[in-house]
N, C-alpha and C positions, 0 to 999 in steps of 0.2 A: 531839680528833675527827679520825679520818682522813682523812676527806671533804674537811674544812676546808684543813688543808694540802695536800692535793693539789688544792684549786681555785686554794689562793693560789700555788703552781708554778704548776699550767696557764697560769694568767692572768697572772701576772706582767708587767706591762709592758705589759697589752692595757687602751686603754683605754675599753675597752668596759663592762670588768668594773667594779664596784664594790662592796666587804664595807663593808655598811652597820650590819653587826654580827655580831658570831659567827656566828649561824644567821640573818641573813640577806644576801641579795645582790641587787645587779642587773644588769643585763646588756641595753648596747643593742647589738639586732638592726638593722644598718645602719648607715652612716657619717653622721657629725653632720648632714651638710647632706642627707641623702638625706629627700627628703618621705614616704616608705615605711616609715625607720626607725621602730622602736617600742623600748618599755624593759619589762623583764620584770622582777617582782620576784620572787623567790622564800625563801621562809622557811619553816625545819625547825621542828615543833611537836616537843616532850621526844619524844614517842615516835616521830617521823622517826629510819630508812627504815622502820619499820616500818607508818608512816600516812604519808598524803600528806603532802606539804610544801602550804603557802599561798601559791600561786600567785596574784600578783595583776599587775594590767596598772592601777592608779590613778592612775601617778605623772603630775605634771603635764605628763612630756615627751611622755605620750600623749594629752594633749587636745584634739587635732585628730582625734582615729581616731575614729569612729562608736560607740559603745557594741556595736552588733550583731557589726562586726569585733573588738572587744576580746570581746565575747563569744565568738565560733566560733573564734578564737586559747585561748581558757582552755580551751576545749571539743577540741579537737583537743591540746592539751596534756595535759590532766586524763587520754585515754586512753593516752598516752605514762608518765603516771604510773602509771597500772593495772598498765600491762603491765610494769610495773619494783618495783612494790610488793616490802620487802624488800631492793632496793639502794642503795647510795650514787647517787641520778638526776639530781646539779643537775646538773655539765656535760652528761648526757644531753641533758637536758630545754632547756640553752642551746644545744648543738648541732643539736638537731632543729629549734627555733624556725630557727638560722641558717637550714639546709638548705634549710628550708621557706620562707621570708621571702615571697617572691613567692608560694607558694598562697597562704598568709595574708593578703598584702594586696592580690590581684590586684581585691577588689570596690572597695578604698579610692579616692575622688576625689582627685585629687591637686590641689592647689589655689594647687601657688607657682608665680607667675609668674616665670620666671626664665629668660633667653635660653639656657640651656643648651639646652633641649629641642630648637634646630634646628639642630643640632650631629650630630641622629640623621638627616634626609632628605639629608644630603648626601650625592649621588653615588646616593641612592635617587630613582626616580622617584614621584611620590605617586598609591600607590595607589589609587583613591576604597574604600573601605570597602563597599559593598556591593555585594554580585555585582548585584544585579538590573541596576546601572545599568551595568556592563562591558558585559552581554549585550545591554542596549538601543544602545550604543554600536556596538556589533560588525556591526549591520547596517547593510549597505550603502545607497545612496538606492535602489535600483534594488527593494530588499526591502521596503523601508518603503514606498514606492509600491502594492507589492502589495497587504503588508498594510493600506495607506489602502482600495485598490481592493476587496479582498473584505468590511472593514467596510462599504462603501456599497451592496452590493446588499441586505445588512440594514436598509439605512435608519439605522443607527447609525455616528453617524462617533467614533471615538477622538477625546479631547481633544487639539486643538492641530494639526490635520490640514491648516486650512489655513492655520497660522502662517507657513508657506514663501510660500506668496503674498502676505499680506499686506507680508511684505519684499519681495517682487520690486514 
């Protein structure tokens, strides 16, 4: 099988890859410790390239990923298959996964605690996440007053209006 040898060149020495048998393999998308990683299996049926291969995501390295992410990963894959229908597609199909790794698991919780993550704000200041609360920041006392003052000839005062006094 041409396929074959040319996946076991490609990959040589990556070890990402694994030939779990002639016509099948796997392939982790990410680095061991990466919480994002996932593992792809992929296996040629007799009549592969001319049918899809058996694209499956079961292996136990992905059962942390949500069933619906393993699903719209097989789903987003499966059309990558289509449009290759006819070719030798595993490395395709392992390289687009690569390419792709963050669309794929941009919805995935990530869920390890691990002090790497504040390794990312240094030297960033923290942004708060939502505009609403920048914009409420952004006003001055002299504006919020106002807007205190024209809630009151409505008779409706904004929550919290007169929190400033009760500290004074």
């Amino acid at each position: 099988q041409m396929e074959l040898e040319a996946l076991r060149s490609i990959y040589e020495g990556d070890l990402c890859f694994r030939e779990l048998s002639p016509v099948s393999f796997q392939y982790r998308i990410g680095e061991s410790g990466d919480p994002k990683a996932f593992l792809i299996e992929v296996s040629w049926p007799e009549t592969y390239p001319q049918t899809a291969p058996v694209i499956s995501m079961d292996a136990f390295f992905n059962n942390t990923i949500s069933s619906a992410i393993k699903q719209s990963i097989l789903d987003k894959l499966m059309v990558e298959v289509e449009a290759n229908l006819g070719t030798a597609m595993t490395y395709t199909l392992f390289e687009y996964a690569k390419d792709n790794k963050e669309m794929f698991m941009e919805n995935q919780p990530v869920n390890t605690v691990t002090s790497g993550s504040n390794s990312i704000s240094i030297g960033t200041p923290d942004v708060p996440p939502s505009k609403k609360k920048e914009k409420k920041e952004q006003l001055s006392k002299t504006q919020k007053r106002k807007l205190a003052n024209k809630t009151d000839n409505k008779g409706e005062l904004p929550r919290g209006w007169n929190w400033v006094d009760v500290i004074k």
